[in-house]
MIDOSE-1310 file (N, C-alpha, C; in nm, 2 decimals, decimal comma, always signed):
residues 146
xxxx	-0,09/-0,69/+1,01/-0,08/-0,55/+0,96/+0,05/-0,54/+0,89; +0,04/-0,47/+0,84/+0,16/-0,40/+0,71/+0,22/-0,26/+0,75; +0,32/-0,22/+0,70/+0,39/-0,09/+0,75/+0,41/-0,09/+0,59; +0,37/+0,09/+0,56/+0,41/+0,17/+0,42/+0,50/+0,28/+0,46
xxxx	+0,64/+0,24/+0,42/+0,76/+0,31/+0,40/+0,74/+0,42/+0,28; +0,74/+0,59/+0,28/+0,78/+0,65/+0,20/+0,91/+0,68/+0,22; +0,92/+0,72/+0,10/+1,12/+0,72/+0,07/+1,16/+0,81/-0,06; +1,22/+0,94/+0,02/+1,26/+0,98/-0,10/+1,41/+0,99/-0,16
xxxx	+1,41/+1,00/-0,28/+1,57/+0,94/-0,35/+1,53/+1,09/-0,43; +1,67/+1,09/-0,52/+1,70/+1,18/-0,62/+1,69/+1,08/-0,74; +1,60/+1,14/-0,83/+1,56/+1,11/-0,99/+1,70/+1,08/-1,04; +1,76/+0,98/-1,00/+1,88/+0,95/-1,11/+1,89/+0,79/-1,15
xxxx	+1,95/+0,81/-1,25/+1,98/+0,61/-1,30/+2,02/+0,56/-1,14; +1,99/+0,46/-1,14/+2,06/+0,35/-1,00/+1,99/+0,34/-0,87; +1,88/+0,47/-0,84/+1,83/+0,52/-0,72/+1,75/+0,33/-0,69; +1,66/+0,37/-0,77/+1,56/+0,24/-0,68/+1,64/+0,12/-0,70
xxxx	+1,78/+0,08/-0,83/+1,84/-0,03/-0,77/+1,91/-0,03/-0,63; +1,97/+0,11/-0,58/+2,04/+0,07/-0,45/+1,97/+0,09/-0,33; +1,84/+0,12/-0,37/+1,74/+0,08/-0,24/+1,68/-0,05/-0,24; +1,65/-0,10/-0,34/+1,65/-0,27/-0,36/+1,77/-0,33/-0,31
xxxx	+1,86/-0,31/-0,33/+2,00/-0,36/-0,32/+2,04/-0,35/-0,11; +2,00/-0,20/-0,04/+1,96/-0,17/+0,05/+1,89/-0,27/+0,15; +1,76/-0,28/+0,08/+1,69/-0,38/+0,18/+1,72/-0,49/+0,15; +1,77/-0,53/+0,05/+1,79/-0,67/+0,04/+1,90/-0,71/+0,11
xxxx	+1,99/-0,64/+0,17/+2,13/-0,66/+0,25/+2,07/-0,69/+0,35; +2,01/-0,57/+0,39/+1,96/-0,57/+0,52/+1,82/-0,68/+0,58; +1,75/-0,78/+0,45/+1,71/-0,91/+0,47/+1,55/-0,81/+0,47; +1,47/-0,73/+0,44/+1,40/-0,68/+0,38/+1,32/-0,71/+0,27
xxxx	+1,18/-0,78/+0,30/+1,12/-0,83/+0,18/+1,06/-0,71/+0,12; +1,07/-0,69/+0,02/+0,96/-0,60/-0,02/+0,81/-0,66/-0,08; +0,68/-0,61/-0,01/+0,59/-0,70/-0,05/+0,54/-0,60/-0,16; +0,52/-0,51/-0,16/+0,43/-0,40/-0,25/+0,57/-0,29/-0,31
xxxx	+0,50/-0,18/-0,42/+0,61/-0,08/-0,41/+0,53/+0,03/-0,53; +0,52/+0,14/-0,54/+0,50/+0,24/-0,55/+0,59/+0,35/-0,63; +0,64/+0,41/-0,74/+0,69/+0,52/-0,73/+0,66/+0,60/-0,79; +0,73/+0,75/-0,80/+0,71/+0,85/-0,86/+0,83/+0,93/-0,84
xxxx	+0,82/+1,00/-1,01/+0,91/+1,10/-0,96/+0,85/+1,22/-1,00; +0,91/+1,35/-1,01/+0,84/+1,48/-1,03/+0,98/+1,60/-0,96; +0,99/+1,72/-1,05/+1,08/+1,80/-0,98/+1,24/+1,75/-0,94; +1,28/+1,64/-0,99/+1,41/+1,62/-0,99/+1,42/+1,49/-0,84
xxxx	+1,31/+1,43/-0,81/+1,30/+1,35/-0,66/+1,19/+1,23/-0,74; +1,25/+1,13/-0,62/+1,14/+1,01/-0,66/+1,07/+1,00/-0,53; +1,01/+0,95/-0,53/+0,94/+0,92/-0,38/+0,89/+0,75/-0,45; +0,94/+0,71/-0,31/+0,89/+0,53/-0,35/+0,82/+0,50/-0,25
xxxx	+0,75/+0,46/-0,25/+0,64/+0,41/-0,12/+0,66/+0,19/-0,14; +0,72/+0,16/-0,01/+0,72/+0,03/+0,04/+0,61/-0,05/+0,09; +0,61/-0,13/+0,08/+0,53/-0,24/+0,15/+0,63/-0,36/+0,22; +0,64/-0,32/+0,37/+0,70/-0,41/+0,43/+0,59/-0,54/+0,54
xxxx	+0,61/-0,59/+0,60/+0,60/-0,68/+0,71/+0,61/-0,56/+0,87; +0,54/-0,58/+0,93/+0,54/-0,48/+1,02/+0,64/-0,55/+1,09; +0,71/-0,62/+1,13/+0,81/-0,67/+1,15/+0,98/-0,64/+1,10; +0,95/-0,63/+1,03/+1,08/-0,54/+0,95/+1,11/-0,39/+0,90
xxxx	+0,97/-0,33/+0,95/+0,98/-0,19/+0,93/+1,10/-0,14/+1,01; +1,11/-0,14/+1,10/+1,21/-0,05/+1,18/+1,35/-0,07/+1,15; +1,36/-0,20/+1,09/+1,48/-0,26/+1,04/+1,51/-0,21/+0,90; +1,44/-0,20/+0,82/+1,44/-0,13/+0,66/+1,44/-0,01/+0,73
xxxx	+1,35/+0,07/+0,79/+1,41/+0,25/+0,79/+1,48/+0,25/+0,87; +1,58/+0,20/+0,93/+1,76/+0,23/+0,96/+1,86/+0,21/+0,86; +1,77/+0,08/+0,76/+1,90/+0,07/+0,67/+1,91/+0,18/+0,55; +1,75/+0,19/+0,56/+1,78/+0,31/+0,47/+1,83/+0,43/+0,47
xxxx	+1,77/+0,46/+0,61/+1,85/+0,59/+0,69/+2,00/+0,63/+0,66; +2,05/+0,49/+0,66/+2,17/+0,46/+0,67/+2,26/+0,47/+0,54; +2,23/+0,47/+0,47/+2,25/+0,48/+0,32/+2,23/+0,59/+0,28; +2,21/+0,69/+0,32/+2,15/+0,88/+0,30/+2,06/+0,89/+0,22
xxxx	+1,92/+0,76/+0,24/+1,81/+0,79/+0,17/+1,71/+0,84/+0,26; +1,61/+0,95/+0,26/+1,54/+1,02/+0,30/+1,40/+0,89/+0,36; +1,36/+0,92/+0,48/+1,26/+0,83/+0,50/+1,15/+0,97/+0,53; +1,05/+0,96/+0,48/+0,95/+1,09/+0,46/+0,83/+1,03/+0,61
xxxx	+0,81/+0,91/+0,58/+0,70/+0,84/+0,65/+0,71/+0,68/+0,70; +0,67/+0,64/+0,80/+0,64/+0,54/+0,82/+0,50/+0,48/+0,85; +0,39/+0,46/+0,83/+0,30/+0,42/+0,91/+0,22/+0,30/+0,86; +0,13/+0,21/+0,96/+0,04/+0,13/+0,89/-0,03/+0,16/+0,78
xxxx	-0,08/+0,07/+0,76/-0,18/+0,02/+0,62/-0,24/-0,09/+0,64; -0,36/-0,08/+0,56/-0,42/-0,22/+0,50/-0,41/-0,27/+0,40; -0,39/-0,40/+0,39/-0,36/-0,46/+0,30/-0,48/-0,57/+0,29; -0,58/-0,55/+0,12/-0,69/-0,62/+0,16/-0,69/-0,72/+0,02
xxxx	-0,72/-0,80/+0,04/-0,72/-0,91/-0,10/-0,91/-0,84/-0,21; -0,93/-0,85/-0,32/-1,01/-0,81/-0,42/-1,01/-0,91/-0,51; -1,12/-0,91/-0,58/-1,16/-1,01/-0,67/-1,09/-0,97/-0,76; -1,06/-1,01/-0,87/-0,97/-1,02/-1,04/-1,08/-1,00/-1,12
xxxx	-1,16/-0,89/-1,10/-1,25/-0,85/-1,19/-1,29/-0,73/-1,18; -1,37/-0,66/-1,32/-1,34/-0,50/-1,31/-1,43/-0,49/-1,26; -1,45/-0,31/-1,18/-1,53/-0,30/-1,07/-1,50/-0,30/-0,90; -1,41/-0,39/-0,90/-1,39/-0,41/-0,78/-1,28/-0,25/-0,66
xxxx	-1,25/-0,24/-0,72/-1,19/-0,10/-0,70/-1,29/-0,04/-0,64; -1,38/+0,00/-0,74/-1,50/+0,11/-0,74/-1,56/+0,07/-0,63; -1,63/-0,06/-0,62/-1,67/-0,16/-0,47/-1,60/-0,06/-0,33; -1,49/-0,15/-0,35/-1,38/-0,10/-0,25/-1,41/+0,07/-0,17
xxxx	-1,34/+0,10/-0,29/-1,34/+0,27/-0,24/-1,48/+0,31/-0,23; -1,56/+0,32/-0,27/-1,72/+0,33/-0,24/-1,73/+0,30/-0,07; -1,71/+0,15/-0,03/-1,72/+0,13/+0,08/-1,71/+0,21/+0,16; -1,54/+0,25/+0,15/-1,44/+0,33/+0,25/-1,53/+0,49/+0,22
xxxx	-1,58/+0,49/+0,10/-1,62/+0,66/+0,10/-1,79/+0,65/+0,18; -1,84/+0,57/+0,19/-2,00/+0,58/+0,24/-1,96/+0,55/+0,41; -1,82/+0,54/+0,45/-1,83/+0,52/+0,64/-1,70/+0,64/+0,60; -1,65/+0,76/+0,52/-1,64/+0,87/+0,55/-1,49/+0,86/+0,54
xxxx	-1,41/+0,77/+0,50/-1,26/+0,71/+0,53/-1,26/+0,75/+0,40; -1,11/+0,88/+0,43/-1,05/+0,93/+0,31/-0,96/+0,89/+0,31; -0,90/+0,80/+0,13/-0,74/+0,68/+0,11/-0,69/+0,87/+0,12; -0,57/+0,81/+0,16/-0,45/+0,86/+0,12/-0,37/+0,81/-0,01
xxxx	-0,38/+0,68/+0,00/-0,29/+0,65/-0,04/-0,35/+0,50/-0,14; -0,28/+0,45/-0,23/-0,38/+0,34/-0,29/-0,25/+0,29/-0,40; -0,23/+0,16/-0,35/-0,10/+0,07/-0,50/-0,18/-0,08/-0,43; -0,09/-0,17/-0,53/-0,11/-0,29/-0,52/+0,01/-0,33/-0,51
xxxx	-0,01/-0,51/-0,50/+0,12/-0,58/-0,42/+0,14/-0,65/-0,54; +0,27/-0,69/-0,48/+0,34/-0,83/-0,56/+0,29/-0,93/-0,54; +0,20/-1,01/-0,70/+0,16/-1,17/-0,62/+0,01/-1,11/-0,56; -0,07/-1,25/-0,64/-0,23/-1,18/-0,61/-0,30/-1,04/-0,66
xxxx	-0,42/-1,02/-0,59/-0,50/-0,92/-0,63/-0,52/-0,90/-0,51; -0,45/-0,78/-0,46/-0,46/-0,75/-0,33/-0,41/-0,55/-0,37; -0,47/-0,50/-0,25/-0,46/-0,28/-0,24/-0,44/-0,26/-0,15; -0,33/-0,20/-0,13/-0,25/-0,12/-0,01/-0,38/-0,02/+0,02
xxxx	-0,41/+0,01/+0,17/-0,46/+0,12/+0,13/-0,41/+0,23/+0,27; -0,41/+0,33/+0,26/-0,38/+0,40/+0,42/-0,44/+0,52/+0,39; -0,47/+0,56/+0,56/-0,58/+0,62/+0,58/-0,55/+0,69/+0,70; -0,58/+0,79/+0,74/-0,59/+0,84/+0,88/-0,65/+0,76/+0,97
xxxx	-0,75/+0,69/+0,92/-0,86/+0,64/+0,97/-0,87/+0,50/+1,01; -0,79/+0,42/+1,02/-0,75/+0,29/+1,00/-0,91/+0,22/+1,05; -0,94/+0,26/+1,22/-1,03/+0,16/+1,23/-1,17/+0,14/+1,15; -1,22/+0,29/+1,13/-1,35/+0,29/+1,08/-1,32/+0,26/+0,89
xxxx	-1,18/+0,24/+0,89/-1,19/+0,18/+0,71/-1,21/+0,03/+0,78; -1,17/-0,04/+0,86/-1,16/-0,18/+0,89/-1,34/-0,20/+0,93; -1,37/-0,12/+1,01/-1,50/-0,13/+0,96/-1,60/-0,16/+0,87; -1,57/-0,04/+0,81/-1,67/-0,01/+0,70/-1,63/-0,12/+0,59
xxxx	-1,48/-0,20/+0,64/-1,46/-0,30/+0,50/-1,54/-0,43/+0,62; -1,55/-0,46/+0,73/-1,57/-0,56/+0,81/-1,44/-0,66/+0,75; -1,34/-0,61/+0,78/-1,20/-0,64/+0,78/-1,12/-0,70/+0,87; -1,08/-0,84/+0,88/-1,00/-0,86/+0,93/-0,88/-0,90/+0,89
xxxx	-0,74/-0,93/+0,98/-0,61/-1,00/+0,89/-0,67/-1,11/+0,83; -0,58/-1,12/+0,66/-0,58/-1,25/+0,65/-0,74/-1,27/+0,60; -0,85/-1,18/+0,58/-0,98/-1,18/+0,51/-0,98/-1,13/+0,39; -1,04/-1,15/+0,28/-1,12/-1,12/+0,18/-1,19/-1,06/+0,20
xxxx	-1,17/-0,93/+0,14/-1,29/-0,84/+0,17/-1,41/-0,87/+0,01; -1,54/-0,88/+0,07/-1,66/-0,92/+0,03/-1,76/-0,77/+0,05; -1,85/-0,79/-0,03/-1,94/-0,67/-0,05/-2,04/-0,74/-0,07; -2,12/-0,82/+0,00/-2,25/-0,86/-0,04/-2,36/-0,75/-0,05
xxxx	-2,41/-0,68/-0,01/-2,46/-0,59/-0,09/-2,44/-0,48/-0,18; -2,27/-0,50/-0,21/-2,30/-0,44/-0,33/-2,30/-0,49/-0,46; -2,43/-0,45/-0,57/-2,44/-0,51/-0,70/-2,25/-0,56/-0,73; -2,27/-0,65/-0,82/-2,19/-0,64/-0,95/-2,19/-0,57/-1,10
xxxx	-2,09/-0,48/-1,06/-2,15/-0,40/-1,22/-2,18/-0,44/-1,30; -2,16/-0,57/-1,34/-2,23/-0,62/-1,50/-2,31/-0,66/-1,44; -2,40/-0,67/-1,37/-2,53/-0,71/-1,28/-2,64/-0,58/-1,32; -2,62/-0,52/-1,43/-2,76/-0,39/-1,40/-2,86/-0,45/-1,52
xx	-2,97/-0,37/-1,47/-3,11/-0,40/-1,54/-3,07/-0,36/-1,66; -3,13/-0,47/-1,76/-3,14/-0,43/-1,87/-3,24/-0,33/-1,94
């Protein structure tokens, strides 16, 4: 499992270098990352190692950047073709699991995803660590009747 760090900074030149600069001190991989800004704030959403979460939100802490959130995620590997998304979230939406949240990683074809719901998304993906998630029943879009 994965931990998703939200984080909020102030909209200015330098912010996301000295939270890069932040974990990287503090030996913090970043595997994924996320941002936005809006209203004068960025909010960055992390992809850490559940192992180094608690370690990255002290250093951040520590530095007087705002930690909004901490919590798991799934992190699921996807095919490199279009459609797959649609697959995906379809899944999660026919066993009733609403994303919160949705980026990709660094390296590969892989989607953050987080959810209130963690188990019945792991379900409804028949998801485990370290799996490919597969949809054998569902078509391939370029697969329709002519």
């Amino acid at each position: 499992m994965s931990t998703d760090i939200a984080v909020i900074l102030n909209d200015q030149p330098g912010e996301l270098a000295r939270l890069g600069e932040v974990t990287g001190e503090s030996g913090v991989n970043i595997l994924g990352l996320a941002a936005f800004t809006g209203e004068g704030k960025g909010i960055v959403h992390l992809l850490v190692e559940d192992e180094a979460a608690d370690r990255c939100q002290e250093a951040l802490e520590a530095a007087g950047m705002g930690v909004a959130d901490a919590r798991p995620v799934l992190v699921v590997d996807i095919a490199d073709r279009p459609g797959t998304l649609g697959e995906l979230a379809r899944q999660l939406a026919d066993a009733s699991v609403n994303i919160d949240l949705a980026y990709t990683t660094f390296g590969g074809v892989k989607i953050v995803i987080a959810t209130d719901d963690l188990d019945n998304a792991r379900a409804a993906l028949e998801w485990t660590a370290d799996q490919p998630v597969t949809a054998p029943d569902t078509p391939d879009i370029w697969d329709q009747p002519a």
